[in-house]
PDB file of N, H, CA, C and O in Angstrom:
ATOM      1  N   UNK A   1     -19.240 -17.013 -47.645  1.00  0.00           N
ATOM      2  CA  UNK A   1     -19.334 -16.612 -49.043  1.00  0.00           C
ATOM      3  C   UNK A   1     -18.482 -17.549 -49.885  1.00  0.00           C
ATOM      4  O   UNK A   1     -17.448 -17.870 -49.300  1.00  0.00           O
ATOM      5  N   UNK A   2     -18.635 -18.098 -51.145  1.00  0.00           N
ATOM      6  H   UNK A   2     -19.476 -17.837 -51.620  1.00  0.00           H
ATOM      7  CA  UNK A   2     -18.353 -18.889 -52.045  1.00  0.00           C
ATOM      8  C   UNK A   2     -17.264 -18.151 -52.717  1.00  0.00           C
ATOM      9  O   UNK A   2     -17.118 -16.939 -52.875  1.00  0.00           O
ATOM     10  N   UNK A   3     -16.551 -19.125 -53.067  1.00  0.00           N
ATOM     11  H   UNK A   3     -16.669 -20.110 -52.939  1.00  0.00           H
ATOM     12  CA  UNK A   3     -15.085 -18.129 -53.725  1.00  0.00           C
ATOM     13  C   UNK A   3     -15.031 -18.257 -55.561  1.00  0.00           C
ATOM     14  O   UNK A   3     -14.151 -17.880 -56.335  1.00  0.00           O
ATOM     15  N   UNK A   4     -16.293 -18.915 -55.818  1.00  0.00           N
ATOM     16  H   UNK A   4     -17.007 -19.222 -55.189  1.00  0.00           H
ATOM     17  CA  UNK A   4     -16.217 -18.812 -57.121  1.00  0.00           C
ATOM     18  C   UNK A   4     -17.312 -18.541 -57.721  1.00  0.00           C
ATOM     19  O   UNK A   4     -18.274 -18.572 -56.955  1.00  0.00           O
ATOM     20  N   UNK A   5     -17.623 -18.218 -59.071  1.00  0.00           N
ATOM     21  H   UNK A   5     -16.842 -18.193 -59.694  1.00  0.00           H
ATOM     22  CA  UNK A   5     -18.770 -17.982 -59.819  1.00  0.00           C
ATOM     23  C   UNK A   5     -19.262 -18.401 -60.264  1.00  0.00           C
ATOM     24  O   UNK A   5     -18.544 -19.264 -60.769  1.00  0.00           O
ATOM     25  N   UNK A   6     -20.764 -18.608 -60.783  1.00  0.00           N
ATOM     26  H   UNK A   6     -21.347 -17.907 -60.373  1.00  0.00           H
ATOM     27  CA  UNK A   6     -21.062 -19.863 -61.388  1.00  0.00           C
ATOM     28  C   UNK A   6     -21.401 -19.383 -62.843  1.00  0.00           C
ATOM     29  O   UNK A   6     -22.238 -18.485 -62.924  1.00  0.00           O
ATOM     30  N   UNK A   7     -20.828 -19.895 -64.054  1.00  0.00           N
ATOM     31  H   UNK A   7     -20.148 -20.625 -63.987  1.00  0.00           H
ATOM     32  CA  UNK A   7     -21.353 -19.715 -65.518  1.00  0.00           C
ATOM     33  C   UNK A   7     -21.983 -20.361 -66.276  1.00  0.00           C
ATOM     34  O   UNK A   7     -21.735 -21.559 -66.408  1.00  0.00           O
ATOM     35  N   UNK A   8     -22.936 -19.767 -66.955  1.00  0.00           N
ATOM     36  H   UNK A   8     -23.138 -18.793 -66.847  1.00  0.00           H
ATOM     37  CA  UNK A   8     -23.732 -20.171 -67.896  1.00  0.00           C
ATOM     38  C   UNK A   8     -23.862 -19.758 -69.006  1.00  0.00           C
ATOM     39  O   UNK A   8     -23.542 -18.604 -69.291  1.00  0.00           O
ATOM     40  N   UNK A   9     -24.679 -21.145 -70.443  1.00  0.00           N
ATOM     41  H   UNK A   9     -24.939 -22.082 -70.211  1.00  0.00           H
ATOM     42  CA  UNK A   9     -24.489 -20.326 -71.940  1.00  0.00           C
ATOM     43  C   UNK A   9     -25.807 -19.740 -71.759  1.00  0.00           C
ATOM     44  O   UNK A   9     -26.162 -18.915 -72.601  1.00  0.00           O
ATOM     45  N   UNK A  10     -26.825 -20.115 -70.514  1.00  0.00           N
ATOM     46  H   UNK A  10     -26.536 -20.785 -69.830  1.00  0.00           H
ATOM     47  CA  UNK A  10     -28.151 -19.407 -70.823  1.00  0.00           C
ATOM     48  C   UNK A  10     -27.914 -17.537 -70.266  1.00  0.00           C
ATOM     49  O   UNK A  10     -27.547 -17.091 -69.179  1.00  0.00           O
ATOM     50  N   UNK A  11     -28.260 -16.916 -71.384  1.00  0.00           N
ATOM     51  H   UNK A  11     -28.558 -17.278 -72.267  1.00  0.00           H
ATOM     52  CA  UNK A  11     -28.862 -15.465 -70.479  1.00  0.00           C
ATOM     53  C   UNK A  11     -29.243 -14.995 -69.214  1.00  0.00           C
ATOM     54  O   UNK A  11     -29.961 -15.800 -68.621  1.00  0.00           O
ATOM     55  N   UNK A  12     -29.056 -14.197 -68.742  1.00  0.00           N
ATOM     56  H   UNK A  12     -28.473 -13.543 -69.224  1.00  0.00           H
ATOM     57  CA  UNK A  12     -29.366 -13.875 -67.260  1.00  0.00           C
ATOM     58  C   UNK A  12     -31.052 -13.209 -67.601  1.00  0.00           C
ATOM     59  O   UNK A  12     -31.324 -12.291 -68.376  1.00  0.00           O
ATOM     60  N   UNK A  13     -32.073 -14.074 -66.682  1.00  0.00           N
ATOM     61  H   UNK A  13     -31.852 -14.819 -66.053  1.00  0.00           H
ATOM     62  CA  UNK A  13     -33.608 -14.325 -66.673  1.00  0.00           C
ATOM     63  C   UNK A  13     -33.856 -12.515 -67.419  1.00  0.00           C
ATOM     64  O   UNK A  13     -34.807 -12.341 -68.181  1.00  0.00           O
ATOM     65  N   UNK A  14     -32.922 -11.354 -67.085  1.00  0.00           N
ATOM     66  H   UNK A  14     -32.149 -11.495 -66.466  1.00  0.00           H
ATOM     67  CA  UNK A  14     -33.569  -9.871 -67.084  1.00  0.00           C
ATOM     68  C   UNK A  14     -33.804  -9.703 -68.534  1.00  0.00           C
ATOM     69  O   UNK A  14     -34.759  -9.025 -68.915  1.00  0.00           O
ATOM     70  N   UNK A  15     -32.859 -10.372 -69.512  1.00  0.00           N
ATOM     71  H   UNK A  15     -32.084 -10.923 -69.202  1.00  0.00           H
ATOM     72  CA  UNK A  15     -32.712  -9.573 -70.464  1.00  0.00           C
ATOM     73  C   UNK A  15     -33.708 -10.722 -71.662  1.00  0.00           C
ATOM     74  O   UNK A  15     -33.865 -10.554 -72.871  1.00  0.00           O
ATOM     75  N   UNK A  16     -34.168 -11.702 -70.904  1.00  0.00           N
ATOM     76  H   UNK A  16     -34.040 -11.838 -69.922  1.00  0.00           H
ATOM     77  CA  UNK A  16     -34.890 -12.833 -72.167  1.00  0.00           C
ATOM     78  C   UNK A  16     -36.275 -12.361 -72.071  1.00  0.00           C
ATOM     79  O   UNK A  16     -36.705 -11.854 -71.035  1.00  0.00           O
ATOM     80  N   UNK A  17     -37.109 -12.543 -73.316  1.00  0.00           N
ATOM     81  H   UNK A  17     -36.760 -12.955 -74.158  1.00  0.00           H
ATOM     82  CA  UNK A  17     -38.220 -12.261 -73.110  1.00  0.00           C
ATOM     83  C   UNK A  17     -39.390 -13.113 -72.213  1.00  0.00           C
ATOM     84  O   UNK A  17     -39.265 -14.324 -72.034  1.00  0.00           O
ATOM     85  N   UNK A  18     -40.385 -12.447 -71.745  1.00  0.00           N
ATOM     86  H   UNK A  18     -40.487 -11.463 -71.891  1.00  0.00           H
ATOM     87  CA  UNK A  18     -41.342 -13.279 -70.779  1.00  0.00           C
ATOM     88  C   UNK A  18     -42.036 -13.774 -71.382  1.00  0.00           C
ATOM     89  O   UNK A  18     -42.805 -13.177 -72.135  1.00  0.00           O
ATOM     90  N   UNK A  19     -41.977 -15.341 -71.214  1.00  0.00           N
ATOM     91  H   UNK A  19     -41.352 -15.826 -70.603  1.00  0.00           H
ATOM     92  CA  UNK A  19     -43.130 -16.566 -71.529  1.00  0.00           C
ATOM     93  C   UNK A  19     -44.375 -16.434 -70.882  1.00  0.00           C
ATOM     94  O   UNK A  19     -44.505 -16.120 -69.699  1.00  0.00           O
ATOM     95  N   UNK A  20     -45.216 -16.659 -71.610  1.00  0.00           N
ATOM     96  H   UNK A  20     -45.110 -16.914 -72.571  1.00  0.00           H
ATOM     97  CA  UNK A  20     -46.857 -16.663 -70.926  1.00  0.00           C
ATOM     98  C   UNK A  20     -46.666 -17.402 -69.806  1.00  0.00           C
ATOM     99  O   UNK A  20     -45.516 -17.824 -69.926  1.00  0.00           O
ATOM    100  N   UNK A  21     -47.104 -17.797 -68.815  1.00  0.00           N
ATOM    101  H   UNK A  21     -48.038 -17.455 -68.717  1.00  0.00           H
ATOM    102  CA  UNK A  21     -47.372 -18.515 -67.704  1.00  0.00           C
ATOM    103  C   UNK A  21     -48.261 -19.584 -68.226  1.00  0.00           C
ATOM    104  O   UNK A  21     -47.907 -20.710 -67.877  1.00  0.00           O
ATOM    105  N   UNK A  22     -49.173 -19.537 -68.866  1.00  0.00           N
ATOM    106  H   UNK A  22     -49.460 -18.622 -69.150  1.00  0.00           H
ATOM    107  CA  UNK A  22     -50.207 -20.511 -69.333  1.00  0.00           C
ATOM    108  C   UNK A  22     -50.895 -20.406 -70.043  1.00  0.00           C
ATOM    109  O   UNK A  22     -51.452 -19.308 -70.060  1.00  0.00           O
ATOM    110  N   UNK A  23     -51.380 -21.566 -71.222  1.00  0.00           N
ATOM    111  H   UNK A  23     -50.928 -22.458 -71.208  1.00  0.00           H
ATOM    112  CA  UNK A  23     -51.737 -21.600 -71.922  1.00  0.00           C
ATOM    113  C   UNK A  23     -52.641 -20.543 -72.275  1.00  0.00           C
ATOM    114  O   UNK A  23     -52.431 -19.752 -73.194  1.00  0.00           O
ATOM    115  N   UNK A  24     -53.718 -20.544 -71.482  1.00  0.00           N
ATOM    116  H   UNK A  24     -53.889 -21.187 -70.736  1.00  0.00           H
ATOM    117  CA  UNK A  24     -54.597 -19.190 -71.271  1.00  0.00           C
ATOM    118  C   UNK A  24     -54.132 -17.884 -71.900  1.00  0.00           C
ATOM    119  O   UNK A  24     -54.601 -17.334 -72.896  1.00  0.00           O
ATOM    120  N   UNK A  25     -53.135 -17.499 -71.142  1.00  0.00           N
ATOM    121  H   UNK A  25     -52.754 -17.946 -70.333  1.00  0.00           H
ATOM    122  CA  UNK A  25     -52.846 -16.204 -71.352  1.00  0.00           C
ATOM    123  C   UNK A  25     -52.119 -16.060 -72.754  1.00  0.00           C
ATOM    124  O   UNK A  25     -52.164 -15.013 -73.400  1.00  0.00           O
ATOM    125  N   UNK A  26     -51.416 -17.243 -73.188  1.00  0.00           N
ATOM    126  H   UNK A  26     -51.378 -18.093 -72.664  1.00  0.00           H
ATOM    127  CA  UNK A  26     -51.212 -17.223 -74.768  1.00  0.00           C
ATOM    128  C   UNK A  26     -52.625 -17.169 -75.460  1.00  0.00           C
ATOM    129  O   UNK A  26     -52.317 -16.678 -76.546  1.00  0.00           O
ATOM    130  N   UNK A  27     -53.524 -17.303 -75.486  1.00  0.00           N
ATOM    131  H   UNK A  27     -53.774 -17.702 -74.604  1.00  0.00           H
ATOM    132  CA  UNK A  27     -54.568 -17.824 -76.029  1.00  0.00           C
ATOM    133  C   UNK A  27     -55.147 -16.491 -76.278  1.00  0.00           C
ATOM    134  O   UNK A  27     -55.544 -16.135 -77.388  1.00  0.00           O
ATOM    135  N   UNK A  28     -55.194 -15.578 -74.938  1.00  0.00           N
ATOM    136  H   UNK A  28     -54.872 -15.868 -74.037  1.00  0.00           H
ATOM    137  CA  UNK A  28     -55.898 -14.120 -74.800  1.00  0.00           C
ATOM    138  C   UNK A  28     -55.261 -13.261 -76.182  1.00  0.00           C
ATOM    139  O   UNK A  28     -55.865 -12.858 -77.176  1.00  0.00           O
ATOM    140  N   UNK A  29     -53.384 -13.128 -75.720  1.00  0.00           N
ATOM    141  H   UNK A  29     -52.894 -13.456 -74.912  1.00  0.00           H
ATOM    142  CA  UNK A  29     -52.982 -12.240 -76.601  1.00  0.00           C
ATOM    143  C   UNK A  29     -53.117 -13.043 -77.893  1.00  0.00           C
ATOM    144  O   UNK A  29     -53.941 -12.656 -78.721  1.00  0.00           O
ATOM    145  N   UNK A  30     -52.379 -14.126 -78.137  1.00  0.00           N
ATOM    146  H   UNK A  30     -51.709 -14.440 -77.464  1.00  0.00           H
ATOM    147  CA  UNK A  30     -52.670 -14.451 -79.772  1.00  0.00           C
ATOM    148  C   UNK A  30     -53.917 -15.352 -80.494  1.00  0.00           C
ATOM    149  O   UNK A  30     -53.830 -15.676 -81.679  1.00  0.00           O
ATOM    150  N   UNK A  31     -55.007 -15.699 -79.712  1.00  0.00           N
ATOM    151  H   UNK A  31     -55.078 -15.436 -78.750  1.00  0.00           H
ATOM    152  CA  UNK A  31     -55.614 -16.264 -80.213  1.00  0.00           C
ATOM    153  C   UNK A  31     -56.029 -17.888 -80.520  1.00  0.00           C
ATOM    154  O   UNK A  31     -54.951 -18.482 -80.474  1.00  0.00           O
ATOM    155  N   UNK A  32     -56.862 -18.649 -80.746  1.00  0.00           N
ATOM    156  H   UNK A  32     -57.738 -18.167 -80.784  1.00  0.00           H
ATOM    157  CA  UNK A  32     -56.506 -20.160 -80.769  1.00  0.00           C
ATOM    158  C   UNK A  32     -55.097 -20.760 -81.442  1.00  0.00           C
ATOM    159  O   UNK A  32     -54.566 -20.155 -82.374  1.00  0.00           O
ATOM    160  N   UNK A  33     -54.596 -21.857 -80.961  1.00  0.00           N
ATOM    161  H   UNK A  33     -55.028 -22.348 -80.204  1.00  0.00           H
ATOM    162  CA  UNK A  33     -53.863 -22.344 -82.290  1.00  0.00           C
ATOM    163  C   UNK A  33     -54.491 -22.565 -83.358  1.00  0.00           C
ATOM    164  O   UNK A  33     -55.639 -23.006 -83.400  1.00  0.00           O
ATOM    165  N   UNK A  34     -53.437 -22.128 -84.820  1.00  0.00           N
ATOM    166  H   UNK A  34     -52.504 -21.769 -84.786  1.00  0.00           H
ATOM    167  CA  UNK A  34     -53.916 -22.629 -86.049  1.00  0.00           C
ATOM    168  C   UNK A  34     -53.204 -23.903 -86.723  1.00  0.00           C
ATOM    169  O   UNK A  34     -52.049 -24.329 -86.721  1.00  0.00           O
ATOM    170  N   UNK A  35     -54.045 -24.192 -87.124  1.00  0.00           N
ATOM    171  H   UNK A  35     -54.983 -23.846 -87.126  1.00  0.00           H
ATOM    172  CA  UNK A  35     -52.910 -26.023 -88.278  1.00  0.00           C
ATOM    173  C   UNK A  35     -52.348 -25.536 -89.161  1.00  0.00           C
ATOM    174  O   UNK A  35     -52.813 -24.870 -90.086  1.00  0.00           O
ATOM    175  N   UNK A  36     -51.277 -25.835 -88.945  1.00  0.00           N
ATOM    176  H   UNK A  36     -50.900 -26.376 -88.194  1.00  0.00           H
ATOM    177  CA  UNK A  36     -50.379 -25.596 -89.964  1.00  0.00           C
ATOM    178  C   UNK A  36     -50.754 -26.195 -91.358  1.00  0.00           C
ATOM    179  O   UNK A  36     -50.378 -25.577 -92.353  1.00  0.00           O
ATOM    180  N   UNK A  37     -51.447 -27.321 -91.501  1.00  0.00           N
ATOM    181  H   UNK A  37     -51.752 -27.823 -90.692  1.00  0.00           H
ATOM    182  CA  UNK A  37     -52.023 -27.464 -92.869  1.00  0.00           C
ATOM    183  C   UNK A  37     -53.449 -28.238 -92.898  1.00  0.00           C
ATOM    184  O   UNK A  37     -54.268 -27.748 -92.120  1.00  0.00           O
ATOM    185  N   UNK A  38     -53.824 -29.160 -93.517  1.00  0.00           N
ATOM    186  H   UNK A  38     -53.159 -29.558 -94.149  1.00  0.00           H
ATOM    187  CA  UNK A  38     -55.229 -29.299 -93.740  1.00  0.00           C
ATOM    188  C   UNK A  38     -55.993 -28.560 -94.767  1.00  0.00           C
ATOM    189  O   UNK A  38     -55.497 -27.850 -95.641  1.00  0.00           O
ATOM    190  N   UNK A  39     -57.284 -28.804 -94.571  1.00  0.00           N
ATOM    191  H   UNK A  39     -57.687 -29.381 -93.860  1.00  0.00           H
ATOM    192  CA  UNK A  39     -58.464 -28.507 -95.276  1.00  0.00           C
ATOM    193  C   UNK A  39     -58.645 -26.877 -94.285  1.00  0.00           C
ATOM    194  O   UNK A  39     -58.495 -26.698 -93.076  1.00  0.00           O
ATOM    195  N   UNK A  40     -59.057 -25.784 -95.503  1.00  0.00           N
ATOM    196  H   UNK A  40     -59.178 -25.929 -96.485  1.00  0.00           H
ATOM    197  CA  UNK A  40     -59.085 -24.731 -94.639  1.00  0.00           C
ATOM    198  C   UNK A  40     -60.843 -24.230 -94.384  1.00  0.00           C
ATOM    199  O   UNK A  40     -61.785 -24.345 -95.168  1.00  0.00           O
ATOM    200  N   UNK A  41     -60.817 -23.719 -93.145  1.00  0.00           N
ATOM    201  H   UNK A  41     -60.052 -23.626 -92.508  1.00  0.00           H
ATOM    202  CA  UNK A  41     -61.850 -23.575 -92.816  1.00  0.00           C
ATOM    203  C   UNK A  41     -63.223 -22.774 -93.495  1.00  0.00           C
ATOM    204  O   UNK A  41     -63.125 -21.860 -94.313  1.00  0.00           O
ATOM    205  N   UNK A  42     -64.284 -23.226 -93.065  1.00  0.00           N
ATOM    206  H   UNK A  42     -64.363 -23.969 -92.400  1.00  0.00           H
ATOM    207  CA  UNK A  42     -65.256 -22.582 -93.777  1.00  0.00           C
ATOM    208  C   UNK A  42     -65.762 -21.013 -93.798  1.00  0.00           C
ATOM    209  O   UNK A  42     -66.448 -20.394 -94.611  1.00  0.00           O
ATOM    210  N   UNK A  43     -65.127 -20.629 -92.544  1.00  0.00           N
ATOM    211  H   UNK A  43     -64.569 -21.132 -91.883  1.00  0.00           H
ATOM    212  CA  UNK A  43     -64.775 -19.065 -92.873  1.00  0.00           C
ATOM    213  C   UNK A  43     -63.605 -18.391 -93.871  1.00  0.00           C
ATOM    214  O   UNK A  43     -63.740 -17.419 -94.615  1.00  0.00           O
ATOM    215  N   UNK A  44     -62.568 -19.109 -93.679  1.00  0.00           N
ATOM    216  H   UNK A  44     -62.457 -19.899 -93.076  1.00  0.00           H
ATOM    217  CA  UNK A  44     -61.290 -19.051 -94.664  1.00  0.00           C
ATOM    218  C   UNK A  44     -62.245 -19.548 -96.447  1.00  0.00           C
ATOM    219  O   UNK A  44     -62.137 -18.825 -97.437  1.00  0.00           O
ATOM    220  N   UNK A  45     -62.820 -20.447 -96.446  1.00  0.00           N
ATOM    221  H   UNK A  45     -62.908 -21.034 -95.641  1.00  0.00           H
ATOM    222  CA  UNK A  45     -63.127 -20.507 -98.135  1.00  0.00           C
ATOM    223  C   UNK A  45     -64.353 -19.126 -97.942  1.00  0.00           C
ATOM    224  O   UNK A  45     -64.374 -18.164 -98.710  1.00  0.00           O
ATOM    225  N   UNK A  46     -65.212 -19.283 -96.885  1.00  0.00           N
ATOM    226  H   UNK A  46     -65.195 -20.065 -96.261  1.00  0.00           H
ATOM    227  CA  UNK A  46     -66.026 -18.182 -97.822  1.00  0.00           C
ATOM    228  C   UNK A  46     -65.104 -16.361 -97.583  1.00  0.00           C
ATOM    229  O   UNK A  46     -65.480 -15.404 -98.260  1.00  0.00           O
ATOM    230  N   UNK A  47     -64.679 -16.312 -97.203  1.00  0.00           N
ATOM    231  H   UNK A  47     -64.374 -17.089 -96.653  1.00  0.00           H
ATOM    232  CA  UNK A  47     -63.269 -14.833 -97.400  1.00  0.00           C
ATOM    233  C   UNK A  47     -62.292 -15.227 -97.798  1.00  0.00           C
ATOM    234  O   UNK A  47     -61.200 -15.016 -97.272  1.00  0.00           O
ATOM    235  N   UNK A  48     -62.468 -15.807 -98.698  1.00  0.00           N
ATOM    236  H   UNK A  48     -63.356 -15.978 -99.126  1.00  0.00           H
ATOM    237  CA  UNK A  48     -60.642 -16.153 -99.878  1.00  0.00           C
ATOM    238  C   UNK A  48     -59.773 -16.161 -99.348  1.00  0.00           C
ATOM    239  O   UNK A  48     -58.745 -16.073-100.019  1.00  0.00           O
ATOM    240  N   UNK A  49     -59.621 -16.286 -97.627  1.00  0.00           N
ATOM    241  H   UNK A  49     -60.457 -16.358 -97.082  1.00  0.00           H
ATOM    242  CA  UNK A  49     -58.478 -16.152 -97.075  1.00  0.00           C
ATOM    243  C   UNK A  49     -57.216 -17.492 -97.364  1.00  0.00           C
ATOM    244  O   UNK A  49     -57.590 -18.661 -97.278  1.00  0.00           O
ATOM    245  N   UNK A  50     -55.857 -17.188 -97.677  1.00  0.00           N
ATOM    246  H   UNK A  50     -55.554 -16.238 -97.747  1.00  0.00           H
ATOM    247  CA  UNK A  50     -55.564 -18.300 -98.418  1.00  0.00           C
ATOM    248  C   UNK A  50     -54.093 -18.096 -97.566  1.00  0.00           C
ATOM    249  O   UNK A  50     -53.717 -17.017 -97.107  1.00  0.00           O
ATOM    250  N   UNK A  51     -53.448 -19.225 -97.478  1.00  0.00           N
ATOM    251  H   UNK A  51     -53.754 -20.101 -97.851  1.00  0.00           H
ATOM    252  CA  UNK A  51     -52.608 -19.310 -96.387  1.00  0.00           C
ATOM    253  C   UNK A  51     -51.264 -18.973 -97.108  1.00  0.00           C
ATOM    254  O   UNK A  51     -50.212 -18.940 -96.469  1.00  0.00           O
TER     255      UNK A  51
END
């Protein structure tokens, strides 16, 4: 057995929240990525949706 401890500034893995595993599964819960800017899409002009 080791006589000392080891410390870190990162969090212990229990208490951080869980990262998707892959792209995929980000994709399921939130959806495609969107651009942050540009020309907005042709569903966005025809529903006034406005950023």
């Amino acid at each position: 057995m080791t006589a000392y401890t080891i410390h870190s500034s990162r969090p212990h893995e229990s208490i951080l929240p869980r990262s998707h595993r892959d792209a995929h599964q980000r994709r399921l819960s939130y959806g495609p990525i969107q651009p942050m800017d540009g020309p907005p899409s042709l569903l966005a002009r025809l529903f006034g949706k406005r950023p």
